[in-house]
C-alpha positions in Angstrom: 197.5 21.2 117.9 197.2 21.1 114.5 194.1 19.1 114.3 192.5 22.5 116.4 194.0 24.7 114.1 193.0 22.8 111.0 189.5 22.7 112.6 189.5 26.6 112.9 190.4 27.1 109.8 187.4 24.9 108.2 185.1 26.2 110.3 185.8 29.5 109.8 186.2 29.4 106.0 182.7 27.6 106.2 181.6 30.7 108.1 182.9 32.6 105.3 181.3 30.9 102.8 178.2 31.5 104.3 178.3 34.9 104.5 179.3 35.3 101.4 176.5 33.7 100.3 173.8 35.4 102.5 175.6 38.5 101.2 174.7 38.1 97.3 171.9 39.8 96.2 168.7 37.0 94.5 167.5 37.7 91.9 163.7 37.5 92.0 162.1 34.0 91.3 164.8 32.1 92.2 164.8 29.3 94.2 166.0 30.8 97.6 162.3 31.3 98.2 162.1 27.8 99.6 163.2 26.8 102.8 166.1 25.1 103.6 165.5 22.5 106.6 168.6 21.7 108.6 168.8 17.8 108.7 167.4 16.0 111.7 170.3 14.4 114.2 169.7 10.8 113.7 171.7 10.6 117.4 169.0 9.6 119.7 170.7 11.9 122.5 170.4 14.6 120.0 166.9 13.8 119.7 166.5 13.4 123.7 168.8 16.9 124.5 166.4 18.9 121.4 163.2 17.5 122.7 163.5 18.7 126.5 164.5 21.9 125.4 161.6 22.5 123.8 159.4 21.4 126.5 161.5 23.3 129.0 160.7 26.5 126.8 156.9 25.5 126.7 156.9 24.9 130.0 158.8 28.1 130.9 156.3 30.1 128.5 153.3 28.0 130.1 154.9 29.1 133.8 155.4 32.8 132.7 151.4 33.3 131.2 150.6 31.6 134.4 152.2 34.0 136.6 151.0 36.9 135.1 147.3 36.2 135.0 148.1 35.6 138.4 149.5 38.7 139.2 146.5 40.4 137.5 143.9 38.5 139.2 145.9 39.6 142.4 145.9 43.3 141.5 142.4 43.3 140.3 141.1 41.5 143.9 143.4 44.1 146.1 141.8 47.2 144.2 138.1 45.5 144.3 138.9 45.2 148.2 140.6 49.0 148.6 137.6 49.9 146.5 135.2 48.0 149.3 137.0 49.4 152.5 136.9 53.0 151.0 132.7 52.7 151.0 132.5 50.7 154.2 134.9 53.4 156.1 132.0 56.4 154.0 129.6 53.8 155.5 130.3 53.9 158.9 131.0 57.6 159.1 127.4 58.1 157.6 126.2 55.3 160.1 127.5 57.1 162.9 126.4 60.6 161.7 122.6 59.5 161.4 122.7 57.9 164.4 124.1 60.6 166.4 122.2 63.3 164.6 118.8 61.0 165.6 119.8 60.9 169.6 120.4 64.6 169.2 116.5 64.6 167.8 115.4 62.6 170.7 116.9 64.2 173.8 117.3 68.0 172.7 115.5 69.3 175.7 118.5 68.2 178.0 121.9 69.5 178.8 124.9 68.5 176.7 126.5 66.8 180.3 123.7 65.2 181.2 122.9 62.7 178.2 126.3 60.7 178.9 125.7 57.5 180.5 129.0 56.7 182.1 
């Protein structure tokens, strides 16, 4: 138990010591304008875990842009094709106005009864 607590307490003093640090103001032109690079793991499972997580994430990110130009392309096709039935429906009323409007031009010397054919 003491090897936990002793743990906690250099972890959290380390924690300390970094805030600390992160909350002293620079002064300008100092050197905390360069980058400081965590060391790489030398442990090759390290290495192995770090690596798939980044292509997991790449491959996530690759997944997500995929989905969504999908979903556009989807949304785009559905209103091209509401678009089309909307003028085929304006179509077919015309269609069947002209028509019916050109057997009333034909036959407008007979009764309305007797141009049914059934």
């Amino acid at each position: 138990m003491t090897f936990r607590t002793g743990t906690l307490w250099v972890v959290s003093a380390f924690a300390a010591c970094a805030v600390a640090a992160a909350a002293q103001p620079e002064a300008p032109g100092s050197m905390s304008e360069q980058r400081i690079v965590a060391p790489v793991n030398p442990d090759p499972l390290v290495v192995k875990r770090n690596a798939a997580a980044q292509a997991d994430a790449e491959y996530r990110a690759r997944k997500q842009a995929a989905a969504r130009e999908r979903r556009a392309a989807h949304a785009e096709a559905k209103a091209r094709y509401k678009e089309e039935l909307a003028n085929a429906r304006i179509n077919r009323k015309g269609d069947r106005d002209a028509a019916s409007n050109a057997l009333k031009a034909i036959e407008p010397d007979q009764p309305e009864g007797s141009r049914r054919s059934h």
